[in-house]
Structure formats: structure tokens, C-alpha cells
N, CA and C atoms of all chains as a GROMACS GRO file, in nm:
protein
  420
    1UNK      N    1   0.616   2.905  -8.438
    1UNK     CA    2   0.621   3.020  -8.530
    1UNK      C    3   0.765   3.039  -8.578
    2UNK      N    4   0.785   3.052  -8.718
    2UNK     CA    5   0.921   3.074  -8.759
    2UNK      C    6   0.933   3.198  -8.781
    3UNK      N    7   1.086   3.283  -8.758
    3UNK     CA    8   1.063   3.431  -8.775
    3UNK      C    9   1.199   3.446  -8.841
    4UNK      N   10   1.233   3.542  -8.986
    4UNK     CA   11   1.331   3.536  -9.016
    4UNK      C   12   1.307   3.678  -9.042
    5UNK      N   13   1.467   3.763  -9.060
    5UNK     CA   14   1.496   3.848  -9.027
    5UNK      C   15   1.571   3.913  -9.152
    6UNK      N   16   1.537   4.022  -9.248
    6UNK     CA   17   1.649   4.045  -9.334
    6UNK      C   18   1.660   4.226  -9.305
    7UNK      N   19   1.793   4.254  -9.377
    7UNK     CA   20   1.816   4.360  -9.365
    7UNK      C   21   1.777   4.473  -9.484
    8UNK      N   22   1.710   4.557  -9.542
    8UNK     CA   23   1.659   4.594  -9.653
    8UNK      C   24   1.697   4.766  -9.653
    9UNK      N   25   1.796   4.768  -9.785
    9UNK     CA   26   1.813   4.938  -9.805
    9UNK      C   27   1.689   4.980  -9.884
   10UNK      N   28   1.719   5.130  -9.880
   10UNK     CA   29   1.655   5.230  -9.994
   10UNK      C   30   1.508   5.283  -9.910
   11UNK      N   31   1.515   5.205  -9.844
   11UNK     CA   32   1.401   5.286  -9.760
   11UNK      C   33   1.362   5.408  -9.720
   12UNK      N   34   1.324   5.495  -9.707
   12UNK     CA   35   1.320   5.632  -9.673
   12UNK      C   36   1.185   5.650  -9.612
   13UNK      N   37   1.056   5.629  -9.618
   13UNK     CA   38   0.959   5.693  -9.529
   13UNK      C   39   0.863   5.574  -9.534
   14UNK      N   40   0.764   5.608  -9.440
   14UNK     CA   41   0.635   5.523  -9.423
   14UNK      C   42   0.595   5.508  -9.554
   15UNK      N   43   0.596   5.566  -9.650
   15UNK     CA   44   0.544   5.508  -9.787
   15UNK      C   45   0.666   5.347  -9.829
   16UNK      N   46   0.752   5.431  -9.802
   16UNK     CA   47   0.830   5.294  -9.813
   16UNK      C   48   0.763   5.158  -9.777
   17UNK      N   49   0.781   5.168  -9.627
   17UNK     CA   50   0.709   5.035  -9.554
   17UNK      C   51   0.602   4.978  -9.615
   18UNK      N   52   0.512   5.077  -9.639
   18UNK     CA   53   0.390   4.988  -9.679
   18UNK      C   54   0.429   4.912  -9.817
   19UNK      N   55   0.484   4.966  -9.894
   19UNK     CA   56   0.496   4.912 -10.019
   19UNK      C   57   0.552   4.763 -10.007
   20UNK      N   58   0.695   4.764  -9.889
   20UNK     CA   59   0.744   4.694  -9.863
   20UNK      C   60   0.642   4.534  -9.829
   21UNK      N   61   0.551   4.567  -9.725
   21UNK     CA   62   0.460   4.522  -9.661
   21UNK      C   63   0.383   4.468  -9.738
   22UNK      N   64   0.356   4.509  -9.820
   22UNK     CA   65   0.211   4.477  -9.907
   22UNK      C   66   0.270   4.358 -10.011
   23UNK      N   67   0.391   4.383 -10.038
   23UNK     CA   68   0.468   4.268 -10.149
   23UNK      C   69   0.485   4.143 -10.038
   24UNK      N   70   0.532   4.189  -9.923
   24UNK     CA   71   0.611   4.100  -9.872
   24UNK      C   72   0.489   3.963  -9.799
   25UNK      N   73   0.409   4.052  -9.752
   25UNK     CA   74   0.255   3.962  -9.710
   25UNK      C   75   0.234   3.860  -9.839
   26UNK      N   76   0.261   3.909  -9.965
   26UNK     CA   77   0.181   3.848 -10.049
   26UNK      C   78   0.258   3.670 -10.109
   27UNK      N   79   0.371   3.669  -9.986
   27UNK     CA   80   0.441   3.569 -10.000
   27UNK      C   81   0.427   3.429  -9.891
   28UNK      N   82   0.428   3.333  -9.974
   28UNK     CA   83   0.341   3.224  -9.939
   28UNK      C   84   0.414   3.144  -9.780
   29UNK      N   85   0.317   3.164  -9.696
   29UNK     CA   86   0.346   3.160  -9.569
   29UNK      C   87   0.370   3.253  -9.474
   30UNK      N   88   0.382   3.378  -9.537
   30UNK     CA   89   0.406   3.481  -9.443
   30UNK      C   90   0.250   3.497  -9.345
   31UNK      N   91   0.300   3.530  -9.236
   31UNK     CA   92   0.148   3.551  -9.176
   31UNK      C   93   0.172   3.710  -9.106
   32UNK      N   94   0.282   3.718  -9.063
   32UNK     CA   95   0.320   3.846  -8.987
   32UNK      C   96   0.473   3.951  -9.029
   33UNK      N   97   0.467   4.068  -9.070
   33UNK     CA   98   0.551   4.193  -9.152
   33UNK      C   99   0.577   4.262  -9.030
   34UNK      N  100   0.709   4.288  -9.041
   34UNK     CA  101   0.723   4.431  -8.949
   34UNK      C  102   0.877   4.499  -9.013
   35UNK      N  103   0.817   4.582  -9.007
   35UNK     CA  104   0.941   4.641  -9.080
   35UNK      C  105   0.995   4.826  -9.074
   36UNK      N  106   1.041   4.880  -9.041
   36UNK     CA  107   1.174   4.978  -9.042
   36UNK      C  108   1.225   5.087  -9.137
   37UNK      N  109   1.156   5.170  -9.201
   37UNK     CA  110   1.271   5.208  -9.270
   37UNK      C  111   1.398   5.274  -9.207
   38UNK      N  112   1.350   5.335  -9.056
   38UNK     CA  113   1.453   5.346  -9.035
   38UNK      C  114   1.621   5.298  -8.962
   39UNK      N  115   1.540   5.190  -8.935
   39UNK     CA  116   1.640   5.083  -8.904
   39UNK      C  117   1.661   4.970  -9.017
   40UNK      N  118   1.544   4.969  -9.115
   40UNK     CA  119   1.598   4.854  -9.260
   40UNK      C  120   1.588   4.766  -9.201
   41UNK      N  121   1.522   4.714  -9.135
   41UNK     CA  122   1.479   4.554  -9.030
   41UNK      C  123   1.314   4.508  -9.052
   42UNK      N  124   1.344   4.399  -9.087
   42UNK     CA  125   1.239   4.320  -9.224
   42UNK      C  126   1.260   4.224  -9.086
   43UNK      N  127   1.096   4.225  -9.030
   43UNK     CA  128   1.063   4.069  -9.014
   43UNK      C  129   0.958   4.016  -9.016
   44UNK      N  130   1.006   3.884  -9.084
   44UNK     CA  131   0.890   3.792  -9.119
   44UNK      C  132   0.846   3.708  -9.047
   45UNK      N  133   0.722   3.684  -8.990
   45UNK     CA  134   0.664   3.549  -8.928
   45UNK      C  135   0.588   3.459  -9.005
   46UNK      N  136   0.582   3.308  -8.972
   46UNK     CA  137   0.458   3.228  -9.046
   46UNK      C  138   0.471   3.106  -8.970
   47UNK      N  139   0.382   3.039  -9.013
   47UNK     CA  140   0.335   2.932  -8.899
   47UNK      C  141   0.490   2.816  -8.990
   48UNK      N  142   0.499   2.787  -9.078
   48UNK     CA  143   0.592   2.719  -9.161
   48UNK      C  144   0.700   2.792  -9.205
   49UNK      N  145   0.819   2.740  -9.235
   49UNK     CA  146   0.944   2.825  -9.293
   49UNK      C  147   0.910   2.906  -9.440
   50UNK      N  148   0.948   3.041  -9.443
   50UNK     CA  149   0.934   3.139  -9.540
   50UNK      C  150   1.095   3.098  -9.621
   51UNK      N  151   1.056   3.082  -9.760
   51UNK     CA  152   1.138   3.114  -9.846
   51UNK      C  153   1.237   3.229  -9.836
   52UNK      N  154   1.340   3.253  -9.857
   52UNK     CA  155   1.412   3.394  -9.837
   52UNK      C  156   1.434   3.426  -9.960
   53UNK      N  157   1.443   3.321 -10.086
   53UNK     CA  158   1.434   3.374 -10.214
   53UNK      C  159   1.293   3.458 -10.237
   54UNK      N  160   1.172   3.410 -10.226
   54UNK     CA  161   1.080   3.456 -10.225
   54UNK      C  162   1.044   3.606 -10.175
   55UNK      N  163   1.092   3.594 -10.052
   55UNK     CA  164   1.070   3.735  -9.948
   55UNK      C  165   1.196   3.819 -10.053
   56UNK      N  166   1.270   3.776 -10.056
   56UNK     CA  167   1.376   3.897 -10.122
   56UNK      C  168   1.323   3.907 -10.289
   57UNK      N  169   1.274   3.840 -10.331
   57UNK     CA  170   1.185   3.902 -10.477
   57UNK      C  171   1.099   3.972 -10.484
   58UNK      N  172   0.983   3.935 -10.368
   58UNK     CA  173   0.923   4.043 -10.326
   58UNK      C  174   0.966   4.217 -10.295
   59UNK      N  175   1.082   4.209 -10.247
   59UNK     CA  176   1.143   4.341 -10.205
   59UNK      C  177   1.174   4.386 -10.308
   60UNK      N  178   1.224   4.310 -10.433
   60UNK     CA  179   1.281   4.374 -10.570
   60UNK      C  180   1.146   4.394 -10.600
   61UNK      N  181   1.027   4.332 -10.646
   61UNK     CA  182   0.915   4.385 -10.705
   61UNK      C  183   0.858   4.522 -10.617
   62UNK      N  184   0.897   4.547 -10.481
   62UNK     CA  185   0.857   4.665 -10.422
   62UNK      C  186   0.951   4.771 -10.477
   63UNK      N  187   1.059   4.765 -10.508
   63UNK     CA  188   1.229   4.853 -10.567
   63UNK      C  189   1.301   4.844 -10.451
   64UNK      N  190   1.379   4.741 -10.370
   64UNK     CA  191   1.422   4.742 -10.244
   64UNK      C  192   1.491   4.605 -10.324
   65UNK      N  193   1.626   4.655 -10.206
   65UNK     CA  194   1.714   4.550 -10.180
   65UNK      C  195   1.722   4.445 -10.057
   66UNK      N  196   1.707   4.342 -10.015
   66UNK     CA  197   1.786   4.316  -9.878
   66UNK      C  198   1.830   4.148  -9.915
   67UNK      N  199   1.895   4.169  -9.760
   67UNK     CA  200   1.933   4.025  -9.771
   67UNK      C  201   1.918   3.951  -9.632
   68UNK      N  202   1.905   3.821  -9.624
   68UNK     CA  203   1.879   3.760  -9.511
   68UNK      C  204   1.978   3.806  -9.346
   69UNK      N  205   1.913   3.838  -9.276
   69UNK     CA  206   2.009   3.870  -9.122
   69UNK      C  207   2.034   3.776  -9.008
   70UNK      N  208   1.935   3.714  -9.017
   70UNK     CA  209   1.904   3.599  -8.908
   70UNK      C  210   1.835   3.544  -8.917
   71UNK      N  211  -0.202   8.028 -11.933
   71UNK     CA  212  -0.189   7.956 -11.835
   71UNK      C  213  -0.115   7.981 -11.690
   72UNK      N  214  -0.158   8.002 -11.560
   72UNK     CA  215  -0.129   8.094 -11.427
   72UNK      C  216  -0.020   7.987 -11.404
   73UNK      N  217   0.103   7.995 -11.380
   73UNK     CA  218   0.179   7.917 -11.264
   73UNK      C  219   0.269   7.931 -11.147
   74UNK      N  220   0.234   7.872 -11.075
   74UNK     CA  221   0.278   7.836 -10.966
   74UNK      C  222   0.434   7.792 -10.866
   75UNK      N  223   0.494   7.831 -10.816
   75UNK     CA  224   0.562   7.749 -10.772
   75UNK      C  225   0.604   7.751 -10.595
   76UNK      N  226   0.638   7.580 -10.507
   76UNK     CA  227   0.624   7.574 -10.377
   76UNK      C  228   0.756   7.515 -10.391
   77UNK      N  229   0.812   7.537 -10.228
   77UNK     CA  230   0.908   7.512 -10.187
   77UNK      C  231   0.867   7.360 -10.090
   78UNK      N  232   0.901   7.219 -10.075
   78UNK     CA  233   0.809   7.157 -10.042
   78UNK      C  234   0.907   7.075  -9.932
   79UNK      N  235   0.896   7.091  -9.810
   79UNK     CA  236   0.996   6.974  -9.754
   79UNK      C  237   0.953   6.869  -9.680
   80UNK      N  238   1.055   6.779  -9.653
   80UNK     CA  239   0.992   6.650  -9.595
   80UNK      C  240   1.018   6.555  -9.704
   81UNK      N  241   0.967   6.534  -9.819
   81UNK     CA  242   0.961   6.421  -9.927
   81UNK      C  243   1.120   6.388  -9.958
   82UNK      N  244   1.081   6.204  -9.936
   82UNK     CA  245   1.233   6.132  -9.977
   82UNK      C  246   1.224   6.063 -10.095
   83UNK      N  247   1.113   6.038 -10.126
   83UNK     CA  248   1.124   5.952 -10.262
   83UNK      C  249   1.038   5.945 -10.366
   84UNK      N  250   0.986   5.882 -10.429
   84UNK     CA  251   0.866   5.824 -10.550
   84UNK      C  252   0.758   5.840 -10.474
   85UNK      N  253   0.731   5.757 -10.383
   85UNK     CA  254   0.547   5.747 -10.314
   85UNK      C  255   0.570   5.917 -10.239
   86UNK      N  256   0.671   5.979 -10.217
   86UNK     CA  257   0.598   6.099 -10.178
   86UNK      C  258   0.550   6.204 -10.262
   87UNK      N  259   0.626   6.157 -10.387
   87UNK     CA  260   0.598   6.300 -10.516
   87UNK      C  261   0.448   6.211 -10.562
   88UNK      N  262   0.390   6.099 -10.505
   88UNK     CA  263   0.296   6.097 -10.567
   88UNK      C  264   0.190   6.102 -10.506
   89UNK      N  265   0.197   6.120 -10.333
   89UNK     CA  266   0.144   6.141 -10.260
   89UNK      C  267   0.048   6.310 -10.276
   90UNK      N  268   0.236   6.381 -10.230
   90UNK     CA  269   0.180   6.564 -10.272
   90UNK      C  270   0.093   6.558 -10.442
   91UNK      N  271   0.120   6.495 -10.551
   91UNK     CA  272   0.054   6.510 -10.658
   91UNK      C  273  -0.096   6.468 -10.634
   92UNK      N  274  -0.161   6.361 -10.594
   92UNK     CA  275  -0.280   6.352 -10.583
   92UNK      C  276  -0.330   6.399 -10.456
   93UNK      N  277  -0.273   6.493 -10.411
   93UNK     CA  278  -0.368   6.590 -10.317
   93UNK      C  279  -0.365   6.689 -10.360
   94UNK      N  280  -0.225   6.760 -10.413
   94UNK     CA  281  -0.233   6.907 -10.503
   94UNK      C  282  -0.363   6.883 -10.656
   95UNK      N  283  -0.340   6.752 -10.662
   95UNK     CA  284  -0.425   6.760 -10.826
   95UNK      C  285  -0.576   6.788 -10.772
   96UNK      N  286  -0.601   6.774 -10.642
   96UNK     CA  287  -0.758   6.750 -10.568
   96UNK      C  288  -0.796   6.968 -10.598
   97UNK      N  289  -0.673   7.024 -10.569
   97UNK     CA  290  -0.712   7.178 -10.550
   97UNK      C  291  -0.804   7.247 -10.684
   98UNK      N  292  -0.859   7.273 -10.666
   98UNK     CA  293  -0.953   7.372 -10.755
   98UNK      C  294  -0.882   7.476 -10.823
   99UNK      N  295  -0.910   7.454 -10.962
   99UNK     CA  296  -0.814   7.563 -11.075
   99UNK      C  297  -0.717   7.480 -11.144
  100UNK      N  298  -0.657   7.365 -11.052
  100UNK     CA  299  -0.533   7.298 -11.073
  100UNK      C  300  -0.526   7.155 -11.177
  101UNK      N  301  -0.457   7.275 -11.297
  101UNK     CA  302  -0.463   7.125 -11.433
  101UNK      C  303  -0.343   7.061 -11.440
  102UNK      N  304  -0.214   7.116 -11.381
  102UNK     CA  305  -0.080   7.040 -11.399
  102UNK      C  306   0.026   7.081 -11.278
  103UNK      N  307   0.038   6.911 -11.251
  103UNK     CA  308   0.133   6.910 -11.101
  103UNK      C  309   0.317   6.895 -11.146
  104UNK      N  310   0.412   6.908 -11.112
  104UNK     CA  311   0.525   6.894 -11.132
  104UNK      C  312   0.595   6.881 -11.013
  105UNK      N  313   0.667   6.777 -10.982
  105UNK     CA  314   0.708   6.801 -10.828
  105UNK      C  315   0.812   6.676 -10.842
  106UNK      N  316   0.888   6.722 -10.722
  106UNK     CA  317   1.048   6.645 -10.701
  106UNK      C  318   1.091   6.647 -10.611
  107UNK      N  319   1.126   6.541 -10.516
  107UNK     CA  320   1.146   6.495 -10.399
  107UNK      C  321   1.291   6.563 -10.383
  108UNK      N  322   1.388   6.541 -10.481
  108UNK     CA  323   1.536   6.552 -10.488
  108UNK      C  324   1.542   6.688 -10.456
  109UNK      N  325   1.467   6.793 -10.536
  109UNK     CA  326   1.441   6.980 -10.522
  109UNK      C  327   1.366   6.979 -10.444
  110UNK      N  328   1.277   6.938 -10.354
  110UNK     CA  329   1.140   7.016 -10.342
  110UNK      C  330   1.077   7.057 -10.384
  111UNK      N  331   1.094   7.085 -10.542
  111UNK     CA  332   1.025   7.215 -10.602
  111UNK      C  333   0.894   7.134 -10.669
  112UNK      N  334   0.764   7.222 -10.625
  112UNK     CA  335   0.640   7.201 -10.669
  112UNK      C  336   0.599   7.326 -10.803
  113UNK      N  337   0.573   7.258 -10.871
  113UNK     CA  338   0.494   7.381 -11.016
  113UNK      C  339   0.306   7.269 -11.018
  114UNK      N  340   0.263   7.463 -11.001
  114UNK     CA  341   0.137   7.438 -10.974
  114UNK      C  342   0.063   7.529 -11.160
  115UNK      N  343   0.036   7.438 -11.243
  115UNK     CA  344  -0.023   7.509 -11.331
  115UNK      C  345  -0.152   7.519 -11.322
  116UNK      N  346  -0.234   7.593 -11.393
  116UNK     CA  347  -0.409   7.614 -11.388
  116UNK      C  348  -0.387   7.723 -11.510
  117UNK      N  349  -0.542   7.726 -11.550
  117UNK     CA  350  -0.587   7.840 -11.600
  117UNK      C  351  -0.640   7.956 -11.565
  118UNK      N  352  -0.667   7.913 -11.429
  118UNK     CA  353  -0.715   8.020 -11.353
  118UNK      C  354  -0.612   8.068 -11.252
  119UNK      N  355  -0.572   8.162 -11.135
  119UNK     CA  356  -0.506   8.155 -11.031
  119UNK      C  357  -0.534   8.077 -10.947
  120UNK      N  358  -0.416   7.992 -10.896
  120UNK     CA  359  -0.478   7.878 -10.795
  120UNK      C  360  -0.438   7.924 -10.649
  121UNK      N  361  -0.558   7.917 -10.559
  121UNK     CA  362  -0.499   7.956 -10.405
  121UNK      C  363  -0.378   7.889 -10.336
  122UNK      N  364  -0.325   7.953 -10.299
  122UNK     CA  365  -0.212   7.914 -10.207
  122UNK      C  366  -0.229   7.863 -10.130
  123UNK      N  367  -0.340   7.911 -10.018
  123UNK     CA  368  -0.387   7.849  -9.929
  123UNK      C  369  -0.374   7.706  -9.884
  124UNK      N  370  -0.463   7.682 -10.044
  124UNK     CA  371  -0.559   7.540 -10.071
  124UNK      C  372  -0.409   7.487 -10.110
  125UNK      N  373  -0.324   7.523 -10.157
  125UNK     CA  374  -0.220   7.427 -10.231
  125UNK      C  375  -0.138   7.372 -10.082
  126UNK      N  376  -0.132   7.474 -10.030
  126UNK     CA  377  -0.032   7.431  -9.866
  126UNK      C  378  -0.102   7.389  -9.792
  127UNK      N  379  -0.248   7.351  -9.806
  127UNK     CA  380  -0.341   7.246  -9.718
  127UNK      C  381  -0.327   7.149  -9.764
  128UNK      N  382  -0.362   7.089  -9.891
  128UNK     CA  383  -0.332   7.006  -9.945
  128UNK      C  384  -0.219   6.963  -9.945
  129UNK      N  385  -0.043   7.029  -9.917
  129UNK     CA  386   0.078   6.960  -9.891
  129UNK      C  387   0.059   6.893  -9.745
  130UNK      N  388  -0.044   6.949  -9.691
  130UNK     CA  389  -0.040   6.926  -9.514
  130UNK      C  390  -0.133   6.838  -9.497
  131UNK      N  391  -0.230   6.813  -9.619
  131UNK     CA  392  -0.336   6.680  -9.612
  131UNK      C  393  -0.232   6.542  -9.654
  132UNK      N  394  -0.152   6.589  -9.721
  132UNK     CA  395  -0.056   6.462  -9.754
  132UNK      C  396   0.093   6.453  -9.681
  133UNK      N  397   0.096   6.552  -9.567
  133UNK     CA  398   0.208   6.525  -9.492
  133UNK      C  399   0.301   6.611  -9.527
  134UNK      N  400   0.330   6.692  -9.560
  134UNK     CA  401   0.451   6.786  -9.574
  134UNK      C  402   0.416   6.929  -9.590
  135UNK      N  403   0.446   7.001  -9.533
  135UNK     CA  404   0.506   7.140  -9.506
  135UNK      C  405   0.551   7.238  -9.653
  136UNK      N  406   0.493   7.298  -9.770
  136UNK     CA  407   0.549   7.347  -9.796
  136UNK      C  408   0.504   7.560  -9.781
  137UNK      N  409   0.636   7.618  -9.888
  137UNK     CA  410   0.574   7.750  -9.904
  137UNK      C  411   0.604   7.812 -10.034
  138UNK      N  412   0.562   7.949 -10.091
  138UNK     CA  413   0.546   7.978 -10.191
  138UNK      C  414   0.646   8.019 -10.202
  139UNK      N  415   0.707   7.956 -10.385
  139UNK     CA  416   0.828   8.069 -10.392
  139UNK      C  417   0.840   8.126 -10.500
  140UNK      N  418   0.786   8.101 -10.622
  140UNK     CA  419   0.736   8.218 -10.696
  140UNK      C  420   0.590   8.241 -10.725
   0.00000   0.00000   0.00000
């Protein structure tokens, strides 16, 4: 399982997350979301390596910024 | 036209002013929502008088706390 980790502002409440969530699933290989607004900690699982361009376009199509952490 | 206005707290962003809007728009009497995360401030229009009650159930069906302030 590969798991990558980004850091994501602008977050503010559980509406946040989901929005976050719902873009971020919809990216090819993701299998598993967990995410923070109040810590801004984005992580991704999938059985194959996740794009980080991808996952971070996703966050712009949600209105969120981040960038890769680990 | 009767209006309304709530003091509304809790809401940080976009999905919450649209949260309180489609539960306030659910109240009976109620033809126009106005609301802002940044103020709090809710404007409840109708043609008729709209209950208070029902308007601060409905902030509490969608998660936030408000009260009347004019």
C-alpha cells in the first residue's frame, strides 16, 4: 500500500473535509482519504503510486490549497 | 413583506452559509434567506411572520446555534 501525505490550507469545518474527500477519491488510484481540517493533514492510500499533481488539482477543484508532506 | 433577522454562530465558510440556507429555506412562511459566515447575520424574509422557533430549529437541524436580533 502506498500512502502519501500532503499538507492542505483553508480548511475550516467538516464541510470542508468532505468536499475535500469527495474530489480527492475521485483520483485515479486513490483507494483510501483521511483528512483534517484541523490539523490540514491529507492522506492518501492506494494499492499503486498516486499522482501528487493529480491529488493537488483535485484540492484546487475542491477551493483548497496543499502541497506534498511526505 | 415580514423580516427577520438571527444572530448565527459557529459557521466558517461557503458550505456552512449553505448548509443554514437549505434548512432555514425548509421553514414555513420563508421566501428569502440571506446569511454570512463572516457576520453571522441571518435575514429571514416571508410574507407572512415566520416563527422563530422553527428558524432556530432549523439552525440546530444544520448545526449551529443561533438567536434573534431584530
Amino acid at each position: 500500500m502506498n500512502t502519501t501525505e500532503y499538507l492542505v490550507t483553508g480548511m475550516t469545518c467538516g464541510h470542508c473535509e468532505i468536499s475535500v474527500r469527495e474530489e480527492v477519491q475521485e483520483v485515479s488510484g486513490v483507494q483510501g482519504v483521511e483528512v483534517s481540517h484541523r490539523t490540514g493533514r491529507l492522506v492518501v492510500t492506494g494499492n499503486q503510486p498516486v499522482q501528487d499533481a493529480a491529488v493537488i488539482a483535485a484540492l484546487e477543484a475542491a477551493g483548497y490549497q496543499g502541497v506534498r508532506s511526505k
